[in-house]
CHARMM-style PDB file with segment names, atoms N, HN, CA, C and O in Angstrom:
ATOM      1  N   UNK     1       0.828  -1.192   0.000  1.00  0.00      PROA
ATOM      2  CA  UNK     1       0.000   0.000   0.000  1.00  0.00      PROA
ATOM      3  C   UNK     1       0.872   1.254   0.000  1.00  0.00      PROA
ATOM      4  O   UNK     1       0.670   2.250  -0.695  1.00  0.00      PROA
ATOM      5  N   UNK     2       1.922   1.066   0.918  1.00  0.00      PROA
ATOM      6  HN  UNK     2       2.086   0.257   1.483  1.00  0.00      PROA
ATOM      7  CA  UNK     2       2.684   2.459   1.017  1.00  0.00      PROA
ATOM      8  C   UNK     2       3.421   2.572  -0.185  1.00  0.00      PROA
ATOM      9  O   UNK     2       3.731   3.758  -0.304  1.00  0.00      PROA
ATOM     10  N   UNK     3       3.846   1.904  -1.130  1.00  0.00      PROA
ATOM     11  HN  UNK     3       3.594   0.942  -1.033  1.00  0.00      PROA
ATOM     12  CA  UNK     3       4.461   1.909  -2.377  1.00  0.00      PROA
ATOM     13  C   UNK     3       3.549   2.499  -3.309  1.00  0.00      PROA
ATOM     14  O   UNK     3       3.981   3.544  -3.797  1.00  0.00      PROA
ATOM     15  N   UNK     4       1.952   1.994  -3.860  1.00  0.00      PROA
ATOM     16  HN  UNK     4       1.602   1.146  -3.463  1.00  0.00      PROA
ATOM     17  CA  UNK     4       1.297   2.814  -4.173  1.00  0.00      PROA
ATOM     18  C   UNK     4       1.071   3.946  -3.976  1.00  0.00      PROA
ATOM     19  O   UNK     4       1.035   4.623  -5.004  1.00  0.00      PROA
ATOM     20  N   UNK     5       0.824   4.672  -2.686  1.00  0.00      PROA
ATOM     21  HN  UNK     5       0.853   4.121  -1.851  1.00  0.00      PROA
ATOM     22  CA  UNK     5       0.456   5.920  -2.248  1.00  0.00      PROA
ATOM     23  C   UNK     5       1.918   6.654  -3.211  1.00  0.00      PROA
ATOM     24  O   UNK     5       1.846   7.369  -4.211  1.00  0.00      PROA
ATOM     25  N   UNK     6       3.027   6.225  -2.567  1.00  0.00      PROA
ATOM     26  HN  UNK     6       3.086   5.645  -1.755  1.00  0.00      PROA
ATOM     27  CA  UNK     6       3.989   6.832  -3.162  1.00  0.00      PROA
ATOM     28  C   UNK     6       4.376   7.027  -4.618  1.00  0.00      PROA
ATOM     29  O   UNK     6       5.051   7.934  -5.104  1.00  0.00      PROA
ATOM     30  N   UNK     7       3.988   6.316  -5.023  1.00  0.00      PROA
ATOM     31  HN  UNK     7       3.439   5.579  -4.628  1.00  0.00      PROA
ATOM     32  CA  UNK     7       3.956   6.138  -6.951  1.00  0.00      PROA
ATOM     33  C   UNK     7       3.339   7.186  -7.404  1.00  0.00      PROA
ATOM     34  O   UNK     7       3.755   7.994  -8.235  1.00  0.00      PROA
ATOM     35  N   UNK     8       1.794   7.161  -6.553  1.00  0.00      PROA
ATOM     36  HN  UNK     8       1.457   6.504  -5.878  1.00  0.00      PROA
ATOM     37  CA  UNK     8       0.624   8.284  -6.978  1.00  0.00      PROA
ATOM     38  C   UNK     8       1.198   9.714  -7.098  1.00  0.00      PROA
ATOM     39  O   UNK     8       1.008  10.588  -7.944  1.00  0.00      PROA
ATOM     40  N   UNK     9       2.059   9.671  -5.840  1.00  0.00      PROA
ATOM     41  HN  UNK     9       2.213   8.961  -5.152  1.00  0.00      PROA
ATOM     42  CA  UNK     9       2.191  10.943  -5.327  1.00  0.00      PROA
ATOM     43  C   UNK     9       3.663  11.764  -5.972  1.00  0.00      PROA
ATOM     44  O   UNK     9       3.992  12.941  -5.820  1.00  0.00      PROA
ATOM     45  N   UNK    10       4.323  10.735  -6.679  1.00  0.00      PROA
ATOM     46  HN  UNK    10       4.055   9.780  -6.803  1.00  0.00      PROA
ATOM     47  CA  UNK    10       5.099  10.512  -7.781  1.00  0.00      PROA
ATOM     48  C   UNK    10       4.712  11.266  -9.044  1.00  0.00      PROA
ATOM     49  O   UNK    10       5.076  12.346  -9.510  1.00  0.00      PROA
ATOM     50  N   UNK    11       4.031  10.527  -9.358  1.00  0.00      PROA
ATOM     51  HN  UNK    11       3.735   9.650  -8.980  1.00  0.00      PROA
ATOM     52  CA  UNK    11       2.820  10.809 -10.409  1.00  0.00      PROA
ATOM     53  C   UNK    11       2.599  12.529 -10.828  1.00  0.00      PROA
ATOM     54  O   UNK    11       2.934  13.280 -11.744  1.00  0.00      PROA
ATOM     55  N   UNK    12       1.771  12.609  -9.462  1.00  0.00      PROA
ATOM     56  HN  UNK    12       1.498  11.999  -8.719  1.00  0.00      PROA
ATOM     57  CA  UNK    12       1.310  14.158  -9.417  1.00  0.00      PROA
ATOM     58  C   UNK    12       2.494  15.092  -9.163  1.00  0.00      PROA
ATOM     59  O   UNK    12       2.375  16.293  -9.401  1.00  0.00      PROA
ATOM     60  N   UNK    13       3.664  14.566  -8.674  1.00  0.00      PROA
ATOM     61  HN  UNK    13       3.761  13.589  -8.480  1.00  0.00      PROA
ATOM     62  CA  UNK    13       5.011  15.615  -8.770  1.00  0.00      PROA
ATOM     63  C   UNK    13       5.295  15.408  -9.563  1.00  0.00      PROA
ATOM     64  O   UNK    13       6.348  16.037  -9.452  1.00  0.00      PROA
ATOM     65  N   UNK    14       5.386  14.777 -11.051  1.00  0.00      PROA
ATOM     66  HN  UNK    14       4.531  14.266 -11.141  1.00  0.00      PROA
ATOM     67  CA  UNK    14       5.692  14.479 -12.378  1.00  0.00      PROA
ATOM     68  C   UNK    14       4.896  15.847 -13.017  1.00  0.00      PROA
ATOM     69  O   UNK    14       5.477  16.832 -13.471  1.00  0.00      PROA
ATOM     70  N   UNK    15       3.729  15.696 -12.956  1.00  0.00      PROA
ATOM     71  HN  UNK    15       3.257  14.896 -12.588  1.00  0.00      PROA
ATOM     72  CA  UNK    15       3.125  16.219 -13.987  1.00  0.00      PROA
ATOM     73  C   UNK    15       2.877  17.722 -13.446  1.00  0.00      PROA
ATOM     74  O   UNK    15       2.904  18.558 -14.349  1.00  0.00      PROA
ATOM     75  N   UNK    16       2.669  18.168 -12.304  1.00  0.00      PROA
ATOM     76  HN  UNK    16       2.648  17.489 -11.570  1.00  0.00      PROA
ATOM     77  CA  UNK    16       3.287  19.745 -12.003  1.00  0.00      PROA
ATOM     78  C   UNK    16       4.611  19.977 -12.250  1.00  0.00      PROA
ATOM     79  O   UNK    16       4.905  21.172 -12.241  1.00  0.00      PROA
ATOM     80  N   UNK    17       5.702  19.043 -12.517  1.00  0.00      PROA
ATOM     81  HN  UNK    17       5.463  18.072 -12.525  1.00  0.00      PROA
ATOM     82  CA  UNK    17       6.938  19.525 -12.540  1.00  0.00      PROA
ATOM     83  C   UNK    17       6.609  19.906 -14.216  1.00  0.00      PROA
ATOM     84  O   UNK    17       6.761  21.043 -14.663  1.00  0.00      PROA
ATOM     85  N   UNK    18       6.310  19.172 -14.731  1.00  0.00      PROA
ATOM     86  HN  UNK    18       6.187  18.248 -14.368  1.00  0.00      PROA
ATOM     87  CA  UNK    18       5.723  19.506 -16.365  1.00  0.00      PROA
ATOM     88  C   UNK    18       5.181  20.647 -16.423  1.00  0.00      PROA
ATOM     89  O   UNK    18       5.770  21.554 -17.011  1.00  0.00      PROA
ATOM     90  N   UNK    19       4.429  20.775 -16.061  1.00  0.00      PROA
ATOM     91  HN  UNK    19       3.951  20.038 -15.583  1.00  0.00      PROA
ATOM     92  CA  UNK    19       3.191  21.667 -16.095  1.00  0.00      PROA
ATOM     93  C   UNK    19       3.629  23.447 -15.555  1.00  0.00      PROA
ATOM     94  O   UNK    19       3.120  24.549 -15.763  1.00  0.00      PROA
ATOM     95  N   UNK    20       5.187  22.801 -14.554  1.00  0.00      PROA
ATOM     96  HN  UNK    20       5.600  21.906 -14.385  1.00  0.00      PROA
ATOM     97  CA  UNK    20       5.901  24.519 -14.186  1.00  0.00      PROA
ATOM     98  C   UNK    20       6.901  24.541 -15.387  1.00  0.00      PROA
ATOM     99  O   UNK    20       7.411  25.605 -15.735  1.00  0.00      PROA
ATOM    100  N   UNK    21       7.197  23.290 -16.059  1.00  0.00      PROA
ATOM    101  HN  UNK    21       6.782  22.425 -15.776  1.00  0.00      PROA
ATOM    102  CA  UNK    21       8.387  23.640 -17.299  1.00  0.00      PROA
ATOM    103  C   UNK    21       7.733  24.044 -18.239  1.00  0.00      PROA
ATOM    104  O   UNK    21       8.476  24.108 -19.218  1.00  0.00      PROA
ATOM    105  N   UNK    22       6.460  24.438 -18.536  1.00  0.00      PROA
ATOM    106  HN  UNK    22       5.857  24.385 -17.740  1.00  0.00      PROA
ATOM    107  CA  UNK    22       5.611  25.192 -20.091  1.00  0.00      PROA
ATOM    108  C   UNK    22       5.040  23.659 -20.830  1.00  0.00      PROA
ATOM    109  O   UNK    22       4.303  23.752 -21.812  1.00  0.00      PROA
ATOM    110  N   UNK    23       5.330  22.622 -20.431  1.00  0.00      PROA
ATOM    111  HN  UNK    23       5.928  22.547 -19.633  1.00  0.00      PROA
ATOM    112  CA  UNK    23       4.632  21.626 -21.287  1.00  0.00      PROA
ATOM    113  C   UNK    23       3.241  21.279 -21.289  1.00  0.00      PROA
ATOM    114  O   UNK    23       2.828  20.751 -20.257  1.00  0.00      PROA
ATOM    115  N   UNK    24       2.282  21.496 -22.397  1.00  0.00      PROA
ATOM    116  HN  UNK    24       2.617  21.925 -23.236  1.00  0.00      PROA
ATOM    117  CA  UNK    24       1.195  22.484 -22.513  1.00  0.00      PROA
ATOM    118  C   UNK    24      -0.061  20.659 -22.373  1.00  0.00      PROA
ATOM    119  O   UNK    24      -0.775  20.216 -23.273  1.00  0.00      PROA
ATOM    120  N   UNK    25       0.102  20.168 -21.198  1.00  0.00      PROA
ATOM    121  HN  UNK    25       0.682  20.528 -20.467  1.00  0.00      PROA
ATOM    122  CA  UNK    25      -0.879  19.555 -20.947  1.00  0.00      PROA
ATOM    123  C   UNK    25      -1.928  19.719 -21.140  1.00  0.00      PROA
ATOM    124  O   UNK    25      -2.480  20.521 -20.387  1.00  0.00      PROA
ATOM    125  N   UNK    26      -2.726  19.097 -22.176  1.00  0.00      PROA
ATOM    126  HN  UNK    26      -2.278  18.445 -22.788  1.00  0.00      PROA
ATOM    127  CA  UNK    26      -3.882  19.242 -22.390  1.00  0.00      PROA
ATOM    128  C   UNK    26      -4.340  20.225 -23.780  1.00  0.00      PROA
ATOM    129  O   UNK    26      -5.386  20.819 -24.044  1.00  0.00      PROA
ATOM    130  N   UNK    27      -3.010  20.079 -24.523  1.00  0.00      PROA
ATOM    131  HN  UNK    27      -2.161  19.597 -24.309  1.00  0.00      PROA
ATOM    132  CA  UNK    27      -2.959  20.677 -25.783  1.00  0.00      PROA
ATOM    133  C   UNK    27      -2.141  20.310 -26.266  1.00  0.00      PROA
ATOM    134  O   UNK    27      -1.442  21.120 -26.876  1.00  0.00      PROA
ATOM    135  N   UNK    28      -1.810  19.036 -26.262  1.00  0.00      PROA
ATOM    136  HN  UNK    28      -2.378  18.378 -25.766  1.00  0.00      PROA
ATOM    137  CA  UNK    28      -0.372  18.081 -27.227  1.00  0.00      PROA
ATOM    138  C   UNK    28      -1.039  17.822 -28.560  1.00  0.00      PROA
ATOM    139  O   UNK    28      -2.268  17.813 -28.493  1.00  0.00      PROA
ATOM    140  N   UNK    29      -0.535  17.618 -29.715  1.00  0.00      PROA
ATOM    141  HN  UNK    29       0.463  17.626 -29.770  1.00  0.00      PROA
ATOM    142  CA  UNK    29      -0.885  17.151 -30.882  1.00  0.00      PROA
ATOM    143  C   UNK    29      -1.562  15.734 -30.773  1.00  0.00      PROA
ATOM    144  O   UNK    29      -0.881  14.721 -30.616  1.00  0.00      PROA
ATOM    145  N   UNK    30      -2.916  15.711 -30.863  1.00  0.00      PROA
ATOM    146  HN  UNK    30      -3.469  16.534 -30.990  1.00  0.00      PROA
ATOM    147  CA  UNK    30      -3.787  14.137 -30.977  1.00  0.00      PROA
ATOM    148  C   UNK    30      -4.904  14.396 -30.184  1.00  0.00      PROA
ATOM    149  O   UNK    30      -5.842  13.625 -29.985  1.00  0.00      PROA
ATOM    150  N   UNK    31      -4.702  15.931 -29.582  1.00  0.00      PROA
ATOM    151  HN  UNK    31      -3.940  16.558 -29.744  1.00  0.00      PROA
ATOM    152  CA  UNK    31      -5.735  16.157 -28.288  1.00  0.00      PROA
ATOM    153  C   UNK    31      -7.003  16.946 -29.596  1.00  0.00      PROA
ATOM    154  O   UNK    31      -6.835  17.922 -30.327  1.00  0.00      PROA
ATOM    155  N   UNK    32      -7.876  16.284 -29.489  1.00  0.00      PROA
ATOM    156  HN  UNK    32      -8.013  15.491 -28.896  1.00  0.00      PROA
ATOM    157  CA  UNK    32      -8.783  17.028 -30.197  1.00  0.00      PROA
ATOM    158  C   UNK    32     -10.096  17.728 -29.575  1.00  0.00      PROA
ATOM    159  O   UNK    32     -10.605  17.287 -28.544  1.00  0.00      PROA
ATOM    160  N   UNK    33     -10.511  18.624 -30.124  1.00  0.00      PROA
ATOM    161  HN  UNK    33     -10.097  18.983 -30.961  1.00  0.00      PROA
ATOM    162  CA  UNK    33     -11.714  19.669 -29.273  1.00  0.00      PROA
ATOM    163  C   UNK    33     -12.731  19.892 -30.489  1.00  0.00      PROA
ATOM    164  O   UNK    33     -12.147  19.939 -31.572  1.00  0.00      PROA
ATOM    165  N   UNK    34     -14.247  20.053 -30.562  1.00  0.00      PROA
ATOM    166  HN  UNK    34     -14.721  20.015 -29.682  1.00  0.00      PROA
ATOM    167  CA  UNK    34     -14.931  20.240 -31.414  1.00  0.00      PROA
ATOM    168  C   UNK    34     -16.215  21.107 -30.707  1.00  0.00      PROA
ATOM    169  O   UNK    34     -16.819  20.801 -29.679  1.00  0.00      PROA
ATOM    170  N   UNK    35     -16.393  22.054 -31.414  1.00  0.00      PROA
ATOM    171  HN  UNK    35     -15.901  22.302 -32.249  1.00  0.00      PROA
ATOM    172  CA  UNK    35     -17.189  22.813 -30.507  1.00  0.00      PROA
ATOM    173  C   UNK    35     -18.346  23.241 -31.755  1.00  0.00      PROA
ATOM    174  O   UNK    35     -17.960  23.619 -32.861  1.00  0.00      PROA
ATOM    175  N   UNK    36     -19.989  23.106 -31.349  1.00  0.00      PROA
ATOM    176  HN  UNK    36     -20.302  22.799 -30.451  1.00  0.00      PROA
ATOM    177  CA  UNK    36     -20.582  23.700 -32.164  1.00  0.00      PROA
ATOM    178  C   UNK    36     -21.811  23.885 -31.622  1.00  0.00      PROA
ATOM    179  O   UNK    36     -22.393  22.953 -31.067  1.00  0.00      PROA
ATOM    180  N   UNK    37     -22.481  25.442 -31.753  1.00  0.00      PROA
ATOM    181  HN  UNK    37     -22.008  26.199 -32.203  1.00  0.00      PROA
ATOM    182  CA  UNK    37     -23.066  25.841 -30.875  1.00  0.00      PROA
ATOM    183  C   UNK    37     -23.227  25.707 -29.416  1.00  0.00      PROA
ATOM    184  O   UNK    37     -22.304  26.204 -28.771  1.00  0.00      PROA
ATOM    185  N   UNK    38     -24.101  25.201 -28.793  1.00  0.00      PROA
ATOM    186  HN  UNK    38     -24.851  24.797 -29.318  1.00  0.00      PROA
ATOM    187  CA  UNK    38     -23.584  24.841 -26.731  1.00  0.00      PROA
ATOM    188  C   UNK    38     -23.385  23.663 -26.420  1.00  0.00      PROA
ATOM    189  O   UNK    38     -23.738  23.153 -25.357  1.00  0.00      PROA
ATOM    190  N   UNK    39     -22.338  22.682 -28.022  1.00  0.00      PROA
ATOM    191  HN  UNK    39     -22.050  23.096 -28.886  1.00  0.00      PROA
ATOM    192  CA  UNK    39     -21.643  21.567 -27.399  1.00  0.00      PROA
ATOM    193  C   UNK    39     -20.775  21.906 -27.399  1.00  0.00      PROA
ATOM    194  O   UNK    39     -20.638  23.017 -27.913  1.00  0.00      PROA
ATOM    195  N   UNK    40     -19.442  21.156 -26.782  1.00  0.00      PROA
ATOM    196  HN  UNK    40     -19.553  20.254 -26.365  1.00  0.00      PROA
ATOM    197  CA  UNK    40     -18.077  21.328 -26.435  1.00  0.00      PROA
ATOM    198  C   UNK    40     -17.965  19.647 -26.226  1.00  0.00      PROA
ATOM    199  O   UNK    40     -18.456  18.954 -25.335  1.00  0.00      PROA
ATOM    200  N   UNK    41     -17.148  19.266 -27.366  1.00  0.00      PROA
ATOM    201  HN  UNK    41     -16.749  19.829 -28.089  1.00  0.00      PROA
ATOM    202  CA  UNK    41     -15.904  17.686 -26.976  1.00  0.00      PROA
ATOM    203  C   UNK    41     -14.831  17.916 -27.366  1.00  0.00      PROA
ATOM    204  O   UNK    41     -14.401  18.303 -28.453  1.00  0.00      PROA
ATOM    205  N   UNK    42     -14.078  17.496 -25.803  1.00  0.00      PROA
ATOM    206  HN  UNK    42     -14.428  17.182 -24.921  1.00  0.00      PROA
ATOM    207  CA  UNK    42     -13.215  17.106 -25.835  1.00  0.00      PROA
ATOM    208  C   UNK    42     -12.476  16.208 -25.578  1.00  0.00      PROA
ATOM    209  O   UNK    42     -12.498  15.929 -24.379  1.00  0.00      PROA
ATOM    210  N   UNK    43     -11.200  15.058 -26.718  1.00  0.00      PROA
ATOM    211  HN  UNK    43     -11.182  15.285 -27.692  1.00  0.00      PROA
ATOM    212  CA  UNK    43     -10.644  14.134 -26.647  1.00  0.00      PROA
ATOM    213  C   UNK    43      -9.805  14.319 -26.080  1.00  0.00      PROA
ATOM    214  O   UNK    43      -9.907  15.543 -25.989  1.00  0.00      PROA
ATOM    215  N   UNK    44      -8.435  13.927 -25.244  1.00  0.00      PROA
ATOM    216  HN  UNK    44      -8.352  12.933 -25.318  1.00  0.00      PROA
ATOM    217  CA  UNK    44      -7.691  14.489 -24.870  1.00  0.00      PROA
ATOM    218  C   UNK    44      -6.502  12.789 -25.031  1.00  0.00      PROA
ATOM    219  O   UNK    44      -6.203  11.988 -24.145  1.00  0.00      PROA
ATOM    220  N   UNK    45      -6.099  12.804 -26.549  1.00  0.00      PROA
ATOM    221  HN  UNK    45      -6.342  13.455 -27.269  1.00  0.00      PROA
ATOM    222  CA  UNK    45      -5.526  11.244 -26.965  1.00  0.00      PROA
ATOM    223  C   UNK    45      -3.923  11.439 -26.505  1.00  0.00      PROA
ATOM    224  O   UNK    45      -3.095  10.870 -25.793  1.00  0.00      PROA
ATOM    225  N   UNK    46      -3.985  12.154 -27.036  1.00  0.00      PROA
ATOM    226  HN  UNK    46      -4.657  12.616 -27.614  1.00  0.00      PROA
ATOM    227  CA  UNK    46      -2.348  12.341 -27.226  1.00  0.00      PROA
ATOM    228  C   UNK    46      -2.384  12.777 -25.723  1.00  0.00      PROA
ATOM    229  O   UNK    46      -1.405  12.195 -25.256  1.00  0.00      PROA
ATOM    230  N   UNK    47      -2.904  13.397 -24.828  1.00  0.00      PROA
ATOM    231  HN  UNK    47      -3.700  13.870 -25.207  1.00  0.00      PROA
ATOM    232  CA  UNK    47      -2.325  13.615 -23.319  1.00  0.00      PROA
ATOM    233  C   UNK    47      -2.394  11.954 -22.766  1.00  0.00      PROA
ATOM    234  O   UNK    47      -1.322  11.459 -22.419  1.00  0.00      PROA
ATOM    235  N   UNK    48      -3.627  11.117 -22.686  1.00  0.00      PROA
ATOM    236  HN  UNK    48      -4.498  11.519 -22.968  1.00  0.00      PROA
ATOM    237  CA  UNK    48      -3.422   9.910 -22.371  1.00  0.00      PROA
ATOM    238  C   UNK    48      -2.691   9.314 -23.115  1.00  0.00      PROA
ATOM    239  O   UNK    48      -3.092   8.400 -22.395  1.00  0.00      PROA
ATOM    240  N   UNK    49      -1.946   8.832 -23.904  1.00  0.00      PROA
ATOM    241  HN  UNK    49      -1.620   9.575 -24.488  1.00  0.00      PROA
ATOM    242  CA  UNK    49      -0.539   8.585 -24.890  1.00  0.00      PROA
ATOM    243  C   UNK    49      -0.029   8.554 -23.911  1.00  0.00      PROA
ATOM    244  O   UNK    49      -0.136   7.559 -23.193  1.00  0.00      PROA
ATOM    245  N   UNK    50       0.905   9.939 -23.444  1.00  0.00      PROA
ATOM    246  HN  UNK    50       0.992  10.747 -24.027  1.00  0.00      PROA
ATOM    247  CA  UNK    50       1.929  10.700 -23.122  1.00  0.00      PROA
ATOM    248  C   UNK    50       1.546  10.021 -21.369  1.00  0.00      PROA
ATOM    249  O   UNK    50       2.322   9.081 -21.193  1.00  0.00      PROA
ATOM    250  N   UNK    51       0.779  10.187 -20.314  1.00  0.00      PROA
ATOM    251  HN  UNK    51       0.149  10.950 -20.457  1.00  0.00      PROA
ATOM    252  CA  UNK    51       0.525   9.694 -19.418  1.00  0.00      PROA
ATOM    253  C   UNK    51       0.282   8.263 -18.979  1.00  0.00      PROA
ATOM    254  O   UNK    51       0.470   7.739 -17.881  1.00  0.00      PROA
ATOM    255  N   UNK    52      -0.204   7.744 -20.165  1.00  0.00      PROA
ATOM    256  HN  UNK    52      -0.357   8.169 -21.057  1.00  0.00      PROA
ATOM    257  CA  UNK    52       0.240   6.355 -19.861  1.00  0.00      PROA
ATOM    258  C   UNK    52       1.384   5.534 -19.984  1.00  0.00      PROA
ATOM    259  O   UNK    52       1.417   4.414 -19.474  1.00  0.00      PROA
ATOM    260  N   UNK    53       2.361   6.034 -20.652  1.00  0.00      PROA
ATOM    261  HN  UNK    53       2.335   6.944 -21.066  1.00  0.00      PROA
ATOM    262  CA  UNK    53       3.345   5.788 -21.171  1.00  0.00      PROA
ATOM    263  C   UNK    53       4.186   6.009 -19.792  1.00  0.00      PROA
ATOM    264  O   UNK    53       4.874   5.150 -19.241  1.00  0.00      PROA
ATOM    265  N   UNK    54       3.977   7.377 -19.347  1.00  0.00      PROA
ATOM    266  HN  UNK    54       3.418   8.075 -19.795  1.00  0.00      PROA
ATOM    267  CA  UNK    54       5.007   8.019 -18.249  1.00  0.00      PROA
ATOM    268  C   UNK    54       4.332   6.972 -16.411  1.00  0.00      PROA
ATOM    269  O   UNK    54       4.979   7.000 -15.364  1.00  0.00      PROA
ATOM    270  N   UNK    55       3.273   6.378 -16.553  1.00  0.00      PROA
ATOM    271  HN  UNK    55       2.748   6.355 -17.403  1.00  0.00      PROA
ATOM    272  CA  UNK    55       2.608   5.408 -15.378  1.00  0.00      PROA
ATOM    273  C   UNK    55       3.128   4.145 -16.025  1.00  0.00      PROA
ATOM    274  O   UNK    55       3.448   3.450 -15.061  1.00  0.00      PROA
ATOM    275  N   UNK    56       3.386   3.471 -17.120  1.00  0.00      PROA
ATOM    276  HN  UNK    56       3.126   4.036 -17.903  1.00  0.00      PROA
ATOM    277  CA  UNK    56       3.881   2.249 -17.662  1.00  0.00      PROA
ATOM    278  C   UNK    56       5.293   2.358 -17.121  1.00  0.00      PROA
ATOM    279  O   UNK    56       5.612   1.273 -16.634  1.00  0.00      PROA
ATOM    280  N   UNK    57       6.051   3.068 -17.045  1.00  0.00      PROA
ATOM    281  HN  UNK    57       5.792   3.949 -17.441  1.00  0.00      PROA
ATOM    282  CA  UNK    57       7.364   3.045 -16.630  1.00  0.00      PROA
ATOM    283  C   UNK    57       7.827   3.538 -15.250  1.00  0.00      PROA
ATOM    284  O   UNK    57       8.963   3.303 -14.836  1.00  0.00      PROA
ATOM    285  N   UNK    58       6.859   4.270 -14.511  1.00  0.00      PROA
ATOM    286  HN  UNK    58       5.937   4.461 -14.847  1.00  0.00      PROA
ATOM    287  CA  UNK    58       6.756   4.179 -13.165  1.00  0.00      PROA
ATOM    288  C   UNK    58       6.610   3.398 -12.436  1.00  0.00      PROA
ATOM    289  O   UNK    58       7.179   3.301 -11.349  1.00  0.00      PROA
ATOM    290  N   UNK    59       5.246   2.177 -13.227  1.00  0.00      PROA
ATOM    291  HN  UNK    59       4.784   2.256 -14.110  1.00  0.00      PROA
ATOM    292  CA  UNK    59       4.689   1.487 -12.154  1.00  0.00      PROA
ATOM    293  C   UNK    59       6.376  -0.337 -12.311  1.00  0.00      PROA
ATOM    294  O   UNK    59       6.825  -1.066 -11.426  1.00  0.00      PROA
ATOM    295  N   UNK    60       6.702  -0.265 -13.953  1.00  0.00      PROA
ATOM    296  HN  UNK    60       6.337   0.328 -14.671  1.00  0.00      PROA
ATOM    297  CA  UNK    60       7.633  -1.092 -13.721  1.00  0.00      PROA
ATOM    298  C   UNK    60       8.991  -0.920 -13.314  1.00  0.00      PROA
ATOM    299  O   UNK    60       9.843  -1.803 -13.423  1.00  0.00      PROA
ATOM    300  N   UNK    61       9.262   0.633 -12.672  1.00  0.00      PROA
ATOM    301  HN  UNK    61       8.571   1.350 -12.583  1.00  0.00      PROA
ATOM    302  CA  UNK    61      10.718   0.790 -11.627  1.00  0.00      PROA
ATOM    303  C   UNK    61      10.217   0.435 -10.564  1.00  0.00      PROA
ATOM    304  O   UNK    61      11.231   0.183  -9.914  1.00  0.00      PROA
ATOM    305  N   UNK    62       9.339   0.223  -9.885  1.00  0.00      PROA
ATOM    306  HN  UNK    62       8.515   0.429 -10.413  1.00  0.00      PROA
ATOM    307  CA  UNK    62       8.791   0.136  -8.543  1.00  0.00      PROA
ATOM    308  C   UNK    62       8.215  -1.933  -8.291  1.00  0.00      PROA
ATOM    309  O   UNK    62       7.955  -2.541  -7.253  1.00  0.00      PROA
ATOM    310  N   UNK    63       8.222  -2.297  -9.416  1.00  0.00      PROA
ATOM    311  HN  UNK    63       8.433  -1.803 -10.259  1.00  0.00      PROA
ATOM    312  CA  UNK    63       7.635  -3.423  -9.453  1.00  0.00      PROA
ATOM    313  C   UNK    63       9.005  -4.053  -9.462  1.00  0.00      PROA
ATOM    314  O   UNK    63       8.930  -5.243  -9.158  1.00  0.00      PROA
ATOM    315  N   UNK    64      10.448  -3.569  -9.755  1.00  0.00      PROA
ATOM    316  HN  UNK    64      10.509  -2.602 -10.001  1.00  0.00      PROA
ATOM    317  CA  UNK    64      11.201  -4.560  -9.294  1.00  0.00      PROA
ATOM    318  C   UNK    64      12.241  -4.262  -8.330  1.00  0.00      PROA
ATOM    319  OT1 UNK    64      12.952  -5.165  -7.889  1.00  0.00      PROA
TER     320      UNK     64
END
């Protein structure tokens, strides 16, 4: 359990450390938005890409 908590918390110091270096979370190339009249979608592909990728290699430094 305490390894999880810590991964998480990993995690979320990852992506504010991003997020204070200008890397524009939530507007990477693949993230798509479509807006017409009072709908609004948004995909957000390329941020899950990029985040799963960066939890795939977290969770296997910790798994050995």
């Amino acid at each position: 359990m305490g390894r999880t908590v810590l991964a998480i918390g990993l995690v979320i110091a990852g992506i504010g450390l991003l997020m204070m270096a200008g890397v524009p979370l939530g507007r990477l190339p693949l993230d798509f938005s479509w807006r017409r009249g009072n709908t609004a979608v948004y995909f957000p592909l390329g941020t899950t890409i990029l985040l799963s990728i960066i939890l795939t290699l977290l969770f296997a430094l910790f798994r050995r």
